[in-house]
C-alpha positions as CSV (number, residue, x, y, z in Angstrom):
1,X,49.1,-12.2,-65.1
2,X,47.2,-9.3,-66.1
3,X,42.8,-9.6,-67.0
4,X,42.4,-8.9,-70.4
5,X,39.6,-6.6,-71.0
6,X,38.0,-6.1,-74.3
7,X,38.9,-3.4,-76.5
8,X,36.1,-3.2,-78.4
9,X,32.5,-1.8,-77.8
10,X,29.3,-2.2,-79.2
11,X,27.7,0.6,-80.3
12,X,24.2,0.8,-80.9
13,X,22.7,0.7,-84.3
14,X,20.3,2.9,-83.9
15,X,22.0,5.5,-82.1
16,X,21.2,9.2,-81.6
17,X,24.6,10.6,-82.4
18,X,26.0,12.2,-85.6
19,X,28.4,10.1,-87.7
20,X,31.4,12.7,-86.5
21,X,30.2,11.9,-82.9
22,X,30.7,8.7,-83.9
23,X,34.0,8.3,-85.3
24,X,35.0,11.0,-82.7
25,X,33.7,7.5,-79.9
26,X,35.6,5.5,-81.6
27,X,38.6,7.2,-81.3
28,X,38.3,8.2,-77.7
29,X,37.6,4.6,-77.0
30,X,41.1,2.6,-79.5
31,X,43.0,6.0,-77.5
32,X,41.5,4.4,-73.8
33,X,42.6,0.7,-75.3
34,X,46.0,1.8,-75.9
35,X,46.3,3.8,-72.9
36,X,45.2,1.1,-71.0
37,X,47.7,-1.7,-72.9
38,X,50.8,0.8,-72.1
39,X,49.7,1.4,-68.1
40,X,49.4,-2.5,-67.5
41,X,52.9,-2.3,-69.4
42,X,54.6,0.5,-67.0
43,X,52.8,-1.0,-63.9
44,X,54.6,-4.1,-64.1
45,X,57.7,-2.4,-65.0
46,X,57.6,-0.1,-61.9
47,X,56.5,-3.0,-59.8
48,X,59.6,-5.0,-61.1
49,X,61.6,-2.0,-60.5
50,X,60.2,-0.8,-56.9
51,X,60.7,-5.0,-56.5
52,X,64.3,-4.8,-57.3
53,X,65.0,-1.6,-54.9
54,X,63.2,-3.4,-51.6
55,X,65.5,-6.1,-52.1
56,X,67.6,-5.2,-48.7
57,X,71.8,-4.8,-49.4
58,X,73.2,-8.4,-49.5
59,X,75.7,-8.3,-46.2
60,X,79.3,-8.2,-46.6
61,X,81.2,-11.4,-46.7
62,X,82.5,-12.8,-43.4
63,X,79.5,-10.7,-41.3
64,X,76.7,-14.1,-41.3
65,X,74.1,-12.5,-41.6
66,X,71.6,-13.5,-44.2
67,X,67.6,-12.3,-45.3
68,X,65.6,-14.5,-43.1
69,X,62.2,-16.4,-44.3
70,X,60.2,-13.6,-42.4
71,X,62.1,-10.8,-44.3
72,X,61.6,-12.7,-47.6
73,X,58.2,-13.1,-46.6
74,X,57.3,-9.8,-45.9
75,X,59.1,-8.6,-49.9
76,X,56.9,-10.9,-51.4
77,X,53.5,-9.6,-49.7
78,X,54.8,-6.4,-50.2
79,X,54.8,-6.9,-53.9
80,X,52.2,-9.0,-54.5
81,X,50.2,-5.7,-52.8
82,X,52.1,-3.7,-55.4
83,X,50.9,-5.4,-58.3
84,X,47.0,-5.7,-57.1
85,X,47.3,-1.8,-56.9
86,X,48.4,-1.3,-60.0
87,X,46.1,-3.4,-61.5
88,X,43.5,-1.4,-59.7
89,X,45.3,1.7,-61.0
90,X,45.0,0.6,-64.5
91,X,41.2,-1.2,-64.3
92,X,40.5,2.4,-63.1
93,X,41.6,4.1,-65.8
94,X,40.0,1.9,-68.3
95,X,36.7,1.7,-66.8
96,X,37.1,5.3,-67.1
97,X,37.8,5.7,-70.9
98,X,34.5,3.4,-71.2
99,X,31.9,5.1,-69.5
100,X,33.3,8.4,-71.6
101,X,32.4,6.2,-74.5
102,X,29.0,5.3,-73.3
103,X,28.3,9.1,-72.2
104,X,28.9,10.1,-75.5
105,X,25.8,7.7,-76.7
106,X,23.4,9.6,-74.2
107,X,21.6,12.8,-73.9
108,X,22.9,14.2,-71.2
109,X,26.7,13.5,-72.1
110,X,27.8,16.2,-69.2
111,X,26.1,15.2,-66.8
112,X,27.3,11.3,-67.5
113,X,31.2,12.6,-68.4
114,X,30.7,13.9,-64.4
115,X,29.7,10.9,-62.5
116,X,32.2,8.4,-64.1
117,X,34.9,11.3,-63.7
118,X,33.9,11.3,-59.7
119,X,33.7,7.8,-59.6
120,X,36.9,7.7,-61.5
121,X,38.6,9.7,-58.4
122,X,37.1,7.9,-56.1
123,X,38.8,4.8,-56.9
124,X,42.0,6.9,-58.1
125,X,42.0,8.2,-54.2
126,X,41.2,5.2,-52.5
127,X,44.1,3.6,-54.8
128,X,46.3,6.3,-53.7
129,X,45.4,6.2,-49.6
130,X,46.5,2.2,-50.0
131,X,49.7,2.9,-52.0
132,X,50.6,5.2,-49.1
133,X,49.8,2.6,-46.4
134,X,51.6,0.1,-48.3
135,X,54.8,2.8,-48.2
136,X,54.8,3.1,-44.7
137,X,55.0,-0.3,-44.2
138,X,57.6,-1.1,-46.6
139,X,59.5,1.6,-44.9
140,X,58.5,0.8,-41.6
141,X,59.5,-3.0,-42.9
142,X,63.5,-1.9,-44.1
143,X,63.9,0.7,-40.9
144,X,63.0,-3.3,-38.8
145,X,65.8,-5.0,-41.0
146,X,68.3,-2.3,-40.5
147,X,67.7,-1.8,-36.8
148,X,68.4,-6.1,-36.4
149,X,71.2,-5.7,-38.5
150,X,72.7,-2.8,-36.6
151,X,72.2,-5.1,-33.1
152,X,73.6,-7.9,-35.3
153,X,76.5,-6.0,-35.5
154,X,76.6,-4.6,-32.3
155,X,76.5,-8.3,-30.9
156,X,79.5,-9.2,-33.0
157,X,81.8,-6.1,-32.0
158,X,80.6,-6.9,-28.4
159,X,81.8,-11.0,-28.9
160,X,85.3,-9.8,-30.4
161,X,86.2,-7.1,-27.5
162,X,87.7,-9.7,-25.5
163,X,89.9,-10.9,-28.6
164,X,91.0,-6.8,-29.0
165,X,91.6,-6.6,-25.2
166,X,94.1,-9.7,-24.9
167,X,95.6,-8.3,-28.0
168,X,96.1,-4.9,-26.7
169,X,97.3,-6.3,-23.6
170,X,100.0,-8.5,-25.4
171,X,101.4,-5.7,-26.8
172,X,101.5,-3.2,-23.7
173,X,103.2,-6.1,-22.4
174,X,105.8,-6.4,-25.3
175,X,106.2,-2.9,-25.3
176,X,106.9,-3.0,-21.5
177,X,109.4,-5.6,-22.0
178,X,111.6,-3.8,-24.4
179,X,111.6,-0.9,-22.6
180,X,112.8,-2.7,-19.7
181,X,115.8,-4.7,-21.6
182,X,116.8,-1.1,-23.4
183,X,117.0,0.6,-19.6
184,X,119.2,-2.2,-18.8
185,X,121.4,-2.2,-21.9
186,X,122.0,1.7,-21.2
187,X,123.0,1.2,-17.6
188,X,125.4,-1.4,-18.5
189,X,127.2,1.0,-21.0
190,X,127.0,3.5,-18.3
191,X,128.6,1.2,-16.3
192,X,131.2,-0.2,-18.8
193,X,132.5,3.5,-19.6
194,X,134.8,3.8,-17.0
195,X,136.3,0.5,-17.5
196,X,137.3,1.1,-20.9
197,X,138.6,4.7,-19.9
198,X,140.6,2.8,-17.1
199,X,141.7,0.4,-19.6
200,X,143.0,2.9,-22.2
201,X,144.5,5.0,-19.6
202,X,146.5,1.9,-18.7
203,X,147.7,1.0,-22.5
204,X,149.2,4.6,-23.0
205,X,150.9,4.6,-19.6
206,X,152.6,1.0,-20.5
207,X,153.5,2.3,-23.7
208,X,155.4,5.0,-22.0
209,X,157.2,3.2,-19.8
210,X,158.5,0.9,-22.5
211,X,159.5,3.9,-24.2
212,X,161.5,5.2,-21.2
213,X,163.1,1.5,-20.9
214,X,164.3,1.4,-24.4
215,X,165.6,4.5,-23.7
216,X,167.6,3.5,-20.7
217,X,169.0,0.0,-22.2
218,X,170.6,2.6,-25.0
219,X,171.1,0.1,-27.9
220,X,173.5,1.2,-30.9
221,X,172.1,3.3,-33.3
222,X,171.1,0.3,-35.6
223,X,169.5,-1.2,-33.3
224,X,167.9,2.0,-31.6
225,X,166.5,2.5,-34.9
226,X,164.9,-0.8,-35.9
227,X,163.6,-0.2,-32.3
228,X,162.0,3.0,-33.2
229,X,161.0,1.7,-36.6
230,X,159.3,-1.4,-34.5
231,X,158.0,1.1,-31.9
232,X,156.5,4.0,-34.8
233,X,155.0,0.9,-36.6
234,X,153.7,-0.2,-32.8
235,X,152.7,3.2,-32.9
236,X,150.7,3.3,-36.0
237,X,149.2,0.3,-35.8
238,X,148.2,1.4,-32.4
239,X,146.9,4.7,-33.8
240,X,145.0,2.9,-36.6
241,X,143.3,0.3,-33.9
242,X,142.5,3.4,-32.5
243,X,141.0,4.9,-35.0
244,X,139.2,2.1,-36.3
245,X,137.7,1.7,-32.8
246,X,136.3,5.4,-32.7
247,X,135.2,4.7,-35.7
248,X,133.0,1.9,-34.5
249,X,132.0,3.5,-31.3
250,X,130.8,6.6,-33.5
251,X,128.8,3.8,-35.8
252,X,127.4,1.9,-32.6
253,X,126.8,5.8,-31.4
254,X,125.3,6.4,-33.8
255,X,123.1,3.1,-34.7
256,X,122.0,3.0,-31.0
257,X,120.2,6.7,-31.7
258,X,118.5,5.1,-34.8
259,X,117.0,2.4,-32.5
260,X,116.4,4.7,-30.3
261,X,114.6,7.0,-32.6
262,X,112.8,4.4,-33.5
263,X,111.6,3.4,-30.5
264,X,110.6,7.0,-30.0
265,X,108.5,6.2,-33.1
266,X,107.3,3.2,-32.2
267,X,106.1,5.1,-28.8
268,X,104.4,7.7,-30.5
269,X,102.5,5.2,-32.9
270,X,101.4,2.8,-30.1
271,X,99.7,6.1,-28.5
272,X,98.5,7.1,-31.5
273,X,96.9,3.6,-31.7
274,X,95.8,3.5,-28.5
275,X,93.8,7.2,-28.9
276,X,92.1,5.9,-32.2
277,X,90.5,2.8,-30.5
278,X,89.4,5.1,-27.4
279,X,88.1,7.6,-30.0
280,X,86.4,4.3,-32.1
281,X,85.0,3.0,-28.7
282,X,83.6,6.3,-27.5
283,X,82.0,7.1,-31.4
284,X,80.4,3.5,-30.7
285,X,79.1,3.8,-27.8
286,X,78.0,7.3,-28.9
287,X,76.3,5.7,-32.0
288,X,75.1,3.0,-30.3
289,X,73.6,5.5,-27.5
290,X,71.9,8.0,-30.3
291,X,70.2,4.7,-32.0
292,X,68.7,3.6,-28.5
293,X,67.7,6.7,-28.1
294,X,65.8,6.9,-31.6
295,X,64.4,4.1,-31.1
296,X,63.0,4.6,-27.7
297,X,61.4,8.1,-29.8
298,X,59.8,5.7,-32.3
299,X,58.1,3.3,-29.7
300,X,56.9,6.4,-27.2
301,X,54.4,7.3,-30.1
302,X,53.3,4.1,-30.4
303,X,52.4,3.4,-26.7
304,X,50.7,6.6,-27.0
């Protein structure tokens, strides 16, 4: 809450200036009233406003860290300062627009307009050499919250590094896995292809050699042809199984290159993974480093 000062001033009833001089008084002093009334007005505006802004940013959800008393503390000094400097700003100012008033009810008005216009900057400089002080230390005040916060931080990343590791190391180990039970399941097909070569081999050889018997049994021709009916549809059938089982092998062929490619992928994102968190790391403990090392510049004046 803001003194009231009185708007109004006597003027002496017998006093040596002309009417106009008068009226000319009275005008200078309702202007100094007003100006007065409107800088009490836009100091507590700018104070609320400069309030607002020191307000430090409200932490994102799930970090824990809150303003502590101290910091809260320190706002409110920091504007309750604020506001006794602008009410010195403005008490300056009025005074000011008074003792023009009063000059102008003297002899030597010029001589008077002088000294309240020094004393006047006086105060307006000793108001300004506090309003910087009370800068620095805000500033000094926020540079204090964001370097805790930062170490808040860093203490947090540091607590959750064993978390990343055993997760990083599940993975490698996952990864290892199926690379292991893919090896095997390529050796084993490796293995398996000469079997099935064997095998078909085998199947067209016995197929002759029924053929061959058939033809030595020599059957009627109604007979030898229901047997060659029998052995075309044998045939057929045979050539369809056949068929159908390239078929599959080219599917399977071609579904173990998907996995495969896919794996591939997989690969190529678990490195890419793998560079990002080294690059992360190292721009942290880069970061990290540069901060130190600011702050080390900071204190070495202050020692000195």
């Amino acid at each position: 809450m803001f003194r009231r000062f009185s708007t109004t001033l006597t003027i002496p009833r017998f006093s040596p200036i002309q009417p106009r001089a008068r009226a000319f008084a009275r005008l200078r002093i309702a202007a100094g009233a007003a100006f007065l009334t409107a800088a009490l007005g836009a100091a507590s505006g700018a104070a609320f406003a400069q309030a607002a802004a020191a307000q430090p940013a409200l932490p994102a959800a799930g970090t824990g860290a809150q303003p502590t008393p101290a910091t809260a503390a320190a706002e409110g000094d920091f504007d309750a300062r604020q506001h006794a400097l602008d009410r010195r700003s403005a008490e300056n100012d009025y005074r000011y627009a008074v003792a023009q008033h009063d000059c102008y009810s003297r002899f030597f008005v010029n001589h008077c307009l002088g000294k309240a216009r020094d004393a006047m900057r006086v105060e307006r400089a000793d108001v300004r050499r506090a309003q910087l002080a009370l800068d620095d230390e805000r500033r000094a005040e926020r540079a204090r919250q964001r370097d805790e916060q930062a170490a808040l931080q860093r203490a947090e990343d540091a607590a959750q590094a064993p978390q990343r590791a055993a997760a990083d190391a599940r993975n490698e180990q996952a990864y290892q896995q199926k690379q292991q039970q893919h090896a095997l399941d390529e050796a084993q097909r490796a293995a398996e292809a000469p079997q099935r070569a064997a095998n078909e081999a085998a199947y067209e050889a016995k197929q002759r050699q029924h053929a061959l018997d058939e033809a030595q049994r020599g059957p009627n021709a109604s007979q030898r042809a229901a047997n060659q009916a029998a052995y075309d549809q044998k045939q057929s059938d045979f050539q369809r199984q056949l068929q159908q089982a390239r078929e599959q092998g080219a599917q399977k062929e071609q579904e173990r290159e998907e996995r495969a490619a896919r794996y591939q992928q997989k690969l190529d994102d678990a490195a890419k993974h793998k560079a990002e968190v080294e690059e992360r790391q190292r721009q942290a403990a880069a970061k990290a480093q540069q901060q130190q090392q600011q702050q080390n510049n900071q204190q070495q004046p202050q020692h000195q």
